[in-house]
Residue frames as qw, qx, qy, qz and C-alpha x, y, z in Angstrom:
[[0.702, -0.549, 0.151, 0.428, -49.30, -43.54, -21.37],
 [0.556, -0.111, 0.254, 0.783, -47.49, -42.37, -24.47],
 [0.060, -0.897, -0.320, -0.298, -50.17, -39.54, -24.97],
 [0.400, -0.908, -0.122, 0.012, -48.76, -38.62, -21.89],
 [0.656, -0.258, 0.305, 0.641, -44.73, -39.01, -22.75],
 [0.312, 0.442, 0.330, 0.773, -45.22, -36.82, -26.01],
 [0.145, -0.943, -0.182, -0.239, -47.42, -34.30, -24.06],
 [0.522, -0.801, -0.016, 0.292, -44.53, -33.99, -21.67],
 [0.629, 0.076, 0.345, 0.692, -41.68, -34.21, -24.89],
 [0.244, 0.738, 0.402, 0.484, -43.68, -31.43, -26.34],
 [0.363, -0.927, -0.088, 0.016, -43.72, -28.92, -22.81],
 [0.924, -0.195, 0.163, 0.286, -40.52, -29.65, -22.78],
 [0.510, 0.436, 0.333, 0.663, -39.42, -29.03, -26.46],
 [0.145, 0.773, 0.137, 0.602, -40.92, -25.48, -26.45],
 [0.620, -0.757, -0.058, 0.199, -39.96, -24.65, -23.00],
 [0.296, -0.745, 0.263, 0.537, -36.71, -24.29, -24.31],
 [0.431, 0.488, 0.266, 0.711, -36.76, -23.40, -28.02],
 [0.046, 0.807, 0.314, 0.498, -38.83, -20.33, -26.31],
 [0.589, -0.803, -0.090, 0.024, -36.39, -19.80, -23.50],
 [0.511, -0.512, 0.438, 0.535, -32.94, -20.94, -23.35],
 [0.763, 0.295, 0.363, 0.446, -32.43, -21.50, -27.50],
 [0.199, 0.945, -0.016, 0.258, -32.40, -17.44, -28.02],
 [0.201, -0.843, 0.451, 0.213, -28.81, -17.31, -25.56],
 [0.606, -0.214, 0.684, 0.346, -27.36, -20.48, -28.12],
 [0.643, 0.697, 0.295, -0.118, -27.82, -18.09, -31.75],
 [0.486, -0.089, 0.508, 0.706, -25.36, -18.27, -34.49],
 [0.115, 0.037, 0.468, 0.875, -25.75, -15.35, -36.39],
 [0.426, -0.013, 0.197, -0.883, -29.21, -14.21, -35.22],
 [0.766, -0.204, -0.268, -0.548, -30.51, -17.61, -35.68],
 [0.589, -0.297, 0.654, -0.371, -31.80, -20.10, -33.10],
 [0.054, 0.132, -0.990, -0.016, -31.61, -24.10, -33.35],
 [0.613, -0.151, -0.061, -0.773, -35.33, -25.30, -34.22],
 [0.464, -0.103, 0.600, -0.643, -36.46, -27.97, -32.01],
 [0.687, 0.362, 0.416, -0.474, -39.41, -28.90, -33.37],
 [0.719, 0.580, -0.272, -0.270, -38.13, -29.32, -36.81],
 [0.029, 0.414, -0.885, 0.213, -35.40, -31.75, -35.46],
 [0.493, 0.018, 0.804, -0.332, -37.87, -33.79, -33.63],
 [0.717, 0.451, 0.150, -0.510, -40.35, -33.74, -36.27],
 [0.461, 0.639, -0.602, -0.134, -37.64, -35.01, -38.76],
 [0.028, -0.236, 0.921, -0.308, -36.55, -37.94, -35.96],
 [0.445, 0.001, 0.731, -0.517, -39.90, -38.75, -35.54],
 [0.755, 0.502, -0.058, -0.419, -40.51, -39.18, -39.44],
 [0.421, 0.404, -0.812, 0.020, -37.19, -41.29, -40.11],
 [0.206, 0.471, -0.787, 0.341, -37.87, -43.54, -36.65],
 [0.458, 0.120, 0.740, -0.478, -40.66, -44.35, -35.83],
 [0.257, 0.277, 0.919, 0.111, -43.00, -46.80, -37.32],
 [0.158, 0.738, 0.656, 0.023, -45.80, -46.10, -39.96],
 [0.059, 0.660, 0.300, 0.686, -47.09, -42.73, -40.46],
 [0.385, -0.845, -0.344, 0.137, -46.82, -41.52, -37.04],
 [0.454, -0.189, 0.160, 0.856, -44.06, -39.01, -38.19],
 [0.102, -0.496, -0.403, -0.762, -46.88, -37.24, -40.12],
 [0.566, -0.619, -0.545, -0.012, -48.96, -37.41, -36.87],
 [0.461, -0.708, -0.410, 0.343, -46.61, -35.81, -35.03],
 [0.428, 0.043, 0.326, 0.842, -45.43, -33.30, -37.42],
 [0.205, -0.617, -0.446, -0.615, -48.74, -31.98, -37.77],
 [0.593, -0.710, -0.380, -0.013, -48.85, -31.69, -34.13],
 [0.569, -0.440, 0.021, 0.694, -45.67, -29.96, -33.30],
 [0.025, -0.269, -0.321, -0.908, -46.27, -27.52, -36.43],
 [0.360, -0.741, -0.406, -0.396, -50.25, -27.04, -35.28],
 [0.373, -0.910, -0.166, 0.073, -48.67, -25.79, -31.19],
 [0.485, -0.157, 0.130, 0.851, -45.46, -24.33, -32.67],
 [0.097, 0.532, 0.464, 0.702, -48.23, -22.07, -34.93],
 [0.465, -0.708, -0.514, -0.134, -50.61, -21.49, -31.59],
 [0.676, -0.630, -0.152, 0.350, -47.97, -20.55, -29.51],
 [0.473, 0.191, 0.210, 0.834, -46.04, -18.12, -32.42],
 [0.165, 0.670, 0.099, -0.717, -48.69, -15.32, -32.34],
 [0.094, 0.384, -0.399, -0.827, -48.02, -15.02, -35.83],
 [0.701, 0.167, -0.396, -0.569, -49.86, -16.45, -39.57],
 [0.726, 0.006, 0.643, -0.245, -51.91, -20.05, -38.07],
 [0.888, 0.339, 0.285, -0.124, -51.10, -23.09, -40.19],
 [0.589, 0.733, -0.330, -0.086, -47.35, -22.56, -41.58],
 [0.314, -0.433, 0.803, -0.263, -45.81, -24.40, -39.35],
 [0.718, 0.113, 0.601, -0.333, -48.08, -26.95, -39.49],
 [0.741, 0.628, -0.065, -0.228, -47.85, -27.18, -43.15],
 [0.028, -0.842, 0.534, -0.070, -44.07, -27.14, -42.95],
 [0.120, -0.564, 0.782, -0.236, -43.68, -29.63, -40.68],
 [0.783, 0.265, 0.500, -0.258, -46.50, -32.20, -41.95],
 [0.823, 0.539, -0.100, -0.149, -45.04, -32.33, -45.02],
 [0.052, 0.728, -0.637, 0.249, -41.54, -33.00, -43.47],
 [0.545, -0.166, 0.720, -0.396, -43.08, -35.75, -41.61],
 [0.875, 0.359, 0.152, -0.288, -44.87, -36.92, -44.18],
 [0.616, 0.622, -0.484, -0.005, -41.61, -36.88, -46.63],
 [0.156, 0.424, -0.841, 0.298, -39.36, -38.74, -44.13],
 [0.723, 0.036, 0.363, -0.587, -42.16, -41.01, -43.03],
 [0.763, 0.553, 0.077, -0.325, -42.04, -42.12, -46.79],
 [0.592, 0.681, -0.419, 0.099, -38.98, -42.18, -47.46],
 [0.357, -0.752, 0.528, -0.168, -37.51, -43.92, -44.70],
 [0.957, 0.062, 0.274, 0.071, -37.18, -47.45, -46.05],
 [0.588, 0.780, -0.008, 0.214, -34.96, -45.59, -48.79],
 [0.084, -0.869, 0.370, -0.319, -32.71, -43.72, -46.21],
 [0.760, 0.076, -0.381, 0.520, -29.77, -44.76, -44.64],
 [0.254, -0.834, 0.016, -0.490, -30.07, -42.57, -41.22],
 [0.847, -0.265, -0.067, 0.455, -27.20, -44.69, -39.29],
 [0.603, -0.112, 0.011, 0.790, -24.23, -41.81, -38.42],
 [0.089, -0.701, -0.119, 0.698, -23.93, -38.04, -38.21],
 [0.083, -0.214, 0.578, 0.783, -23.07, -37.48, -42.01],
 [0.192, -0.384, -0.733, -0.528, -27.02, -38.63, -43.43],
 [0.091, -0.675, -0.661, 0.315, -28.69, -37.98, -40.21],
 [0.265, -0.426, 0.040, 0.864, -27.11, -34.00, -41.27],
 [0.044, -0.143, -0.599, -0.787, -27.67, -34.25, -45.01],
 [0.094, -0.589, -0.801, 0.052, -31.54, -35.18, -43.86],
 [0.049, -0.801, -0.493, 0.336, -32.08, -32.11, -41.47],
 [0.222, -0.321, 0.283, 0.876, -30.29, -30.10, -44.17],
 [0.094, 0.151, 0.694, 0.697, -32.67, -30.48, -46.55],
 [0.272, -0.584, -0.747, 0.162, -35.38, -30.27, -43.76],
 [0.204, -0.598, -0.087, 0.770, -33.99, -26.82, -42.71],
 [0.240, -0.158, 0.620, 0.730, -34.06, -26.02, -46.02],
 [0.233, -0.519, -0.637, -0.520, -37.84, -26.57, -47.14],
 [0.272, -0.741, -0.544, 0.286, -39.02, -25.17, -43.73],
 [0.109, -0.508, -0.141, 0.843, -37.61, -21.88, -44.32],
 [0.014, -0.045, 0.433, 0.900, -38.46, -21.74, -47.70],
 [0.202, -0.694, -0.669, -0.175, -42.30, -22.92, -47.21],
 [0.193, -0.750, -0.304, 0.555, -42.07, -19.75, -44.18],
 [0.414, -0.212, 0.510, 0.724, -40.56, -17.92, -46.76],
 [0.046, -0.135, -0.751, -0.645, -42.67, -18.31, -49.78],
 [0.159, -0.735, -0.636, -0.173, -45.80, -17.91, -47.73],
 [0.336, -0.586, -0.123, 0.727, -44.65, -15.19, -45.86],
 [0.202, -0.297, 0.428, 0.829, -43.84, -13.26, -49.10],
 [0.058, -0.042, -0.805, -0.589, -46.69, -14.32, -51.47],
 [0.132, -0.723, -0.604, -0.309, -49.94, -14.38, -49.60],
 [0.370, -0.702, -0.426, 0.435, -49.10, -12.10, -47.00],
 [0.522, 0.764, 0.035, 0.378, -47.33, -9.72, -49.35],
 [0.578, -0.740, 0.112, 0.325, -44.82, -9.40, -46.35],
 [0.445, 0.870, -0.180, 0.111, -41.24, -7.64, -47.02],
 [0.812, -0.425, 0.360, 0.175, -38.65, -10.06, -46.30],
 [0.059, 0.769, -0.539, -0.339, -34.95, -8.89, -47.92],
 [0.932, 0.289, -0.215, -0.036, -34.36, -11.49, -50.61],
 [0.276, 0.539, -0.716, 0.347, -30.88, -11.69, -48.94],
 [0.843, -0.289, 0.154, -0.427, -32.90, -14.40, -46.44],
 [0.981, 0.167, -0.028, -0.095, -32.42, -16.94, -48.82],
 [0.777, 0.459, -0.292, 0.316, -28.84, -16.39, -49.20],
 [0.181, 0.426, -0.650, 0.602, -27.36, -15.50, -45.71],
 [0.448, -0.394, 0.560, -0.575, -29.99, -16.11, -43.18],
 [0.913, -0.037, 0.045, -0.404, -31.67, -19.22, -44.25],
 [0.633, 0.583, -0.476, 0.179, -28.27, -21.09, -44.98],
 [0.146, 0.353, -0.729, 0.568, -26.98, -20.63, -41.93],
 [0.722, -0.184, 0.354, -0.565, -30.32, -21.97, -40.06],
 [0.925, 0.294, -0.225, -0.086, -30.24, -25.14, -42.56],
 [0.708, 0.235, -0.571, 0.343, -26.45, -25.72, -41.63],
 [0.392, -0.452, 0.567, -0.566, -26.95, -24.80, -37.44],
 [0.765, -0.265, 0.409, -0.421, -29.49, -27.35, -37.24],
 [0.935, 0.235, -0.260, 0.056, -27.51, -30.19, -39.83],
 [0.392, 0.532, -0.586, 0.469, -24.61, -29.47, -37.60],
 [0.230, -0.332, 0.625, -0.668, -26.22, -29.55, -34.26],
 [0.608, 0.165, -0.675, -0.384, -28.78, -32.16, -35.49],
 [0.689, 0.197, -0.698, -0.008, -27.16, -35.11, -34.78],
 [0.344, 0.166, -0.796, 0.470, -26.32, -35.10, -31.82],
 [0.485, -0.096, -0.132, -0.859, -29.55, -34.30, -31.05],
 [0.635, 0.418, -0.569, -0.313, -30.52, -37.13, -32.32],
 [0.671, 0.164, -0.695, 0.202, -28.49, -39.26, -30.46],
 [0.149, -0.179, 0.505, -0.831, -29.60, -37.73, -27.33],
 [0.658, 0.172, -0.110, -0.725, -33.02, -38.49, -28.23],
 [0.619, 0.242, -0.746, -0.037, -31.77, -42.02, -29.14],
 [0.315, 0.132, -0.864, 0.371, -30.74, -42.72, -25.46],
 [0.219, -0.222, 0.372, -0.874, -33.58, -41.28, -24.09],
 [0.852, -0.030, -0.179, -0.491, -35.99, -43.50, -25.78],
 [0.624, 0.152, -0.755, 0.132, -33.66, -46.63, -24.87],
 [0.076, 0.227, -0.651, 0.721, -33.72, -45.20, -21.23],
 [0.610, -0.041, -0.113, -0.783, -37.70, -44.79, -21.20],
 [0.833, -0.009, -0.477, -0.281, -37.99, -48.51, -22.77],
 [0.495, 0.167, -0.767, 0.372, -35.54, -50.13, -20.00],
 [0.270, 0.061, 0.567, -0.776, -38.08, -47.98, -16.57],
 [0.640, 0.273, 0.241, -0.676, -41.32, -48.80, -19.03],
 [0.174, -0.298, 0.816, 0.464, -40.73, -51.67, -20.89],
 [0.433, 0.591, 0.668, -0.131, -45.08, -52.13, -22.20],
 [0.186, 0.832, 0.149, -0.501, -44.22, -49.29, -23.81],
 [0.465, -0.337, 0.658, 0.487, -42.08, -50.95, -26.58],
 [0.340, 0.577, 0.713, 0.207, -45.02, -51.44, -29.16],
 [0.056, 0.938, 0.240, -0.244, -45.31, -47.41, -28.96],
 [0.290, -0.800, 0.223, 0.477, -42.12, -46.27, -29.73],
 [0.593, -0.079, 0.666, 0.446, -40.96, -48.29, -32.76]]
């Protein structure tokens, strides 16, 4: 049963990063999805299933890019993994940490795309990336985030209240 809730969170998710998110861009960039969940699902949920599902939202965000297989996935497994780890540590109560969080998230995901992008591929990506485009992705999604977040929040509360066996799964 919650195989089947994440398979449908996932159709979902990319349904519209790869549809509607391209008419809601700030400055040619788009609000990532996946790196939002992936981040919510490393601060909130029990255990190591934030690595679990980081690797899995980076492994069919890679499949479904066309482009280089496995930076995503790298990305967003080690994102999972860090906020996995570190969530005993965090304070992730209110819009102001839940931000700082996917700021720092937004942050290493462009620069892992970035740095591989540039280094093994010997691609030619204007060092002005780092300083106008990647900024403004890092503060789209710590700004739009949250509320995210809290969307996400009610949904699972809404889930547990129609499916309540399903409480052991979600924590």
């Amino acid at each position: 049963m919650i195989v089947g809730i994440f398979t449908v969170v996932f159709i979902f998710l990319f349904s519209l990063q790869t549809s509607l998110m391209s008419y809601f861009s700030v400055g040619g960039v788009t609000l990532d999805l996946a790196l939002i969940l992936t981040v919510y699902c490393g601060v909130l949920l029990k255990g190591d299933r934030g690595i679990w599902v980081g690797f899995a939202i980076g492994l069919i965000q890679d499949c479904l890019s066309g482009s280089l297989l496995g930076v995503n996935t790298l990305s967003k497994s080690i994102i999972g993994f860090t906020f996995s780890t570190l969530k005993d540590k965090l304070m992730v109560i209110g819009f102001i940490p839940i931000s700082v969080i996917l700021l720092a998230a937004s942050f290493f995901d462009g620069l892992v795309y970035y740095l591989v992008l540039t280094t093994l591929l010997k691609a030619q990506i204007p060092f002005s990336f780092l300083f106008s485009t990647l900024p403004t992705y890092a503060m789209y999604n710590a700004l739009v985030g949250p509320i995210l977040f809290f969307f996400i929040n009610w949904s699972k509360k809404w889930v547990l209240r129609k499916f309540p066996l399903l409480e052991g799964f979600t924590q």
